[in-house]
C-alpha positions in Angstrom: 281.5 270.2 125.1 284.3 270.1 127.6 286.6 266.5 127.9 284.6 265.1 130.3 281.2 265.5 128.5 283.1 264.2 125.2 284.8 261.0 127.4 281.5 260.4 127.8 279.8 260.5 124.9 282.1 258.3 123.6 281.7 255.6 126.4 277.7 255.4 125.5 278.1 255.5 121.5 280.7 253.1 122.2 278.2 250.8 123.9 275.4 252.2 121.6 277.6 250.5 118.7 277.7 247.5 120.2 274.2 247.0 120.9 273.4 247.7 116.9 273.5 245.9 113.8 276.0 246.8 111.0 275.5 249.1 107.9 275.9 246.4 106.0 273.8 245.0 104.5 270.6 245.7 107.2 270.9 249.4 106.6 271.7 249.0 103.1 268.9 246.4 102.1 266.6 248.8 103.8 267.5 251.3 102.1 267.5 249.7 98.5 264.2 248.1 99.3 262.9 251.4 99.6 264.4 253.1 96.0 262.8 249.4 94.3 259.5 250.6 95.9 259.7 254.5 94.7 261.1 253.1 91.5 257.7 251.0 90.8 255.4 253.4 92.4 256.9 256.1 89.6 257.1 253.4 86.8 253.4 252.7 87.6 251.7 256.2 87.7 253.6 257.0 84.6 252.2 253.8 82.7 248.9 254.0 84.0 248.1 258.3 84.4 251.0 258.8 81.5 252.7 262.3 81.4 250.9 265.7 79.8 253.5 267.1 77.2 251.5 269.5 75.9 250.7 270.7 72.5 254.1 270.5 69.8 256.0 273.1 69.8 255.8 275.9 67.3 259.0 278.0 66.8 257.4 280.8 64.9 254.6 281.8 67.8 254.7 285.3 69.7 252.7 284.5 72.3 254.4 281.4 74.2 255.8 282.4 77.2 258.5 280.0 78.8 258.9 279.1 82.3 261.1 276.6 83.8 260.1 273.6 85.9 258.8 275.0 89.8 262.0 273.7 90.7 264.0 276.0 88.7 261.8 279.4 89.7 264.9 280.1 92.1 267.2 280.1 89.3 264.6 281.8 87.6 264.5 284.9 89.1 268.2 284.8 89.5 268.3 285.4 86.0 266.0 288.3 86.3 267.8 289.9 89.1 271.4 289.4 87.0 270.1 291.2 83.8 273.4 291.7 82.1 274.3 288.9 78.9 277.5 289.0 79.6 277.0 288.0 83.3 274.7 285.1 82.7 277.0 282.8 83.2 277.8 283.8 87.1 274.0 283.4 87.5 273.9 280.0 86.3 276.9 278.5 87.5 278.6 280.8 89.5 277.0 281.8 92.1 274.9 278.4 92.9 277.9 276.8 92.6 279.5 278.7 95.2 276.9 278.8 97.6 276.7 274.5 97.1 280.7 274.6 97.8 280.1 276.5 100.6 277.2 274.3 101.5 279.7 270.8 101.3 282.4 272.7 102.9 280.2 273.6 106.2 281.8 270.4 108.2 285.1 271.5 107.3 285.2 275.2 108.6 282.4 274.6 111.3 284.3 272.5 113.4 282.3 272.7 116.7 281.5 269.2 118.3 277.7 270.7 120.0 274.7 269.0 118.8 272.2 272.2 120.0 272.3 274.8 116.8 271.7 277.6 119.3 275.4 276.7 120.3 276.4 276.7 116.7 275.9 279.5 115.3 277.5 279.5 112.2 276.2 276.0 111.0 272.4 277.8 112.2 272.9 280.8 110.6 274.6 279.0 106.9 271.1 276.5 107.0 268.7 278.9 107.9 270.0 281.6 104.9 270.5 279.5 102.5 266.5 278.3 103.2 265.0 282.0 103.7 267.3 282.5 100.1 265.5 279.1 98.2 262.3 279.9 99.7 262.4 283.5 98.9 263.9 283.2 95.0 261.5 280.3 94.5 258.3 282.8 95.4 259.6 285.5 93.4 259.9 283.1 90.6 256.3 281.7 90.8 254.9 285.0 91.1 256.9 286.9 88.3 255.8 288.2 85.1 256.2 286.5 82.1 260.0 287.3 80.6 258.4 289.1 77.9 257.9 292.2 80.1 260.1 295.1 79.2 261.7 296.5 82.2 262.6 300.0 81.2 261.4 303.1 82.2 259.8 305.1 79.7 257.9 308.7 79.6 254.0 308.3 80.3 253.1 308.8 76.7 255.1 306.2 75.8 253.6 303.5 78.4 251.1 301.5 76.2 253.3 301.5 73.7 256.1 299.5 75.9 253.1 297.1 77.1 251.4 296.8 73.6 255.0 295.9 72.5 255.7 293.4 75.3 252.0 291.7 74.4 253.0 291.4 70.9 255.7 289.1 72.1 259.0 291.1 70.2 260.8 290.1 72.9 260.9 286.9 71.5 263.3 287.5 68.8 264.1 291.3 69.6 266.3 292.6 72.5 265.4 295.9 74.1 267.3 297.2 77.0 268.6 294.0 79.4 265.2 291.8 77.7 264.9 289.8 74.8 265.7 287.4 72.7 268.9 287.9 70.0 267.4 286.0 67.0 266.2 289.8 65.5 267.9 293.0 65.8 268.4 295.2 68.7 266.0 297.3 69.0 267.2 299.3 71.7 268.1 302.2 70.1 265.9 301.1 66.7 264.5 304.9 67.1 268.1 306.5 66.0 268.3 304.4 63.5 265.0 304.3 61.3 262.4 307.0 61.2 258.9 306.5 62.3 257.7 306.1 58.8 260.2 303.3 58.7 259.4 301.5 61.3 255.8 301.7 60.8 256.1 300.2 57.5 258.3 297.5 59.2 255.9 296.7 61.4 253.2 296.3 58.4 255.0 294.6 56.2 257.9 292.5 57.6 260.7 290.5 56.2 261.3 287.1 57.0 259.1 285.2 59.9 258.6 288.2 61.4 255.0 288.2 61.6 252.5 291.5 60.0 250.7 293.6 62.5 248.3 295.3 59.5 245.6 293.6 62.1 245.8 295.4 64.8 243.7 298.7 65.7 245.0 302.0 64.9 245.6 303.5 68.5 247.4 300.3 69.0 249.5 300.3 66.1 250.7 304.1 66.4 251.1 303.3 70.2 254.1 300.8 69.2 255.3 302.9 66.5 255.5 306.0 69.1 257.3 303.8 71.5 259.7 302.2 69.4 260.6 305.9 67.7 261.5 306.7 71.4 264.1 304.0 71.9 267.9 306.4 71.3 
């Protein structure tokens, strides 16, 4: 926008202006009109439809799986890409927090007065990323396995073992590799540390809330036991 353009742009707002009505209070009764009406319509639905908590929690299940709100599936599968405990922190407040600063500070550092975003590029290119990014980690999220998968590569002999062990929900309390829970001990390298006899007879009779797995079949059982013997 050269001088003469942005002379007159500012003749017709200036005339524009004076042709309107004031932000306040037309644009702001408007406006508060409208948050009364979303307020009731909301108030409303949840009196008369009420809201689905589910069943009560219980702490000592293996089989729930969490998942956050759909609105948190973004951050979601942040967390899934940033594996490492110790980096959990830049996943959750780190990085969105930088990309939001970034975000509020677009104004700032994208100074150019055009109004057609193929003449600003870098205000373009910032909006469109950071929607392709949302859009993207939010998909991933919905469509991802439940967090009790074990991501690790194992031999082929040791395959159902890693899935029967992931189904059994150990993950819940047990960390192996980058997944799981810290409530039980690592079991990452459980195989150096008991024999296969031991952890066998762990795995029938437990200690604590840990619960017994005398009930499952045989080929199932030994596949767990194999896998977990593997783990150095």
């Amino acid at each position: 926008m050269n001088s003469a353009e942005k002379e007159n742009y500012l003749r017709e707002y200036e005339v524009l202006k004076k042709k309107g009505k004031p932000f306040f209070p037309y644009a702001v009764a408007k406006d508060s009109a409208m948050f009364l009406v979303v307020v009731l319509v909301i108030a409303v639905l949840s009196i008369v439809l009420g809201a689905e908590q589910g069943p009560k929690a219980d702490p000592t299940t293996t089989t729930y799986t969490p998942r956050p709100e759909w609105y948190f599936f973004f951050l979601f599968e942040l967390l899934r890409v940033v594996k490492p405990a110790a980096l959990t922190p830049l996943a959750t407040i780190g990085i969105p927090t930088l990309a939001l600063v970034l975000l509020l500070l677009l104004p700032f550092y994208d100074r150019n007065a055009e109004r057609d975003p193929r003449k600003r590029p870098v205000a373009t290119t910032a909006g469109v990323m950071v929607i392709i990014a949302m859009a993207l980690l939010t998909f991933l999220g919905a469509e991802a396995g439940p967090p009790t998968e074990i991501e690790m590569e194992v031999a082929p002999q040791y395959e159902d073992g890693k899935v029967a062990v992931a189904g059994q929900g150990c993950l819940t309390c047990h960390k192996i590799g980058e997944n799981g829970g810290t409530l039980g001990p690592d079991l990452t390298d459980i195989g150096a540390k008991l024999p296969s006899a031991g952890i066998r007879r762990t795995l029938l009779n437990p200690s604590g809330i840990m619960p017994p797995y005398s009930t499952l079949p045989p080929e199932k059982l030994d596949a767990m036991v194999d896998f977990l013997s593997s783990l150095r």
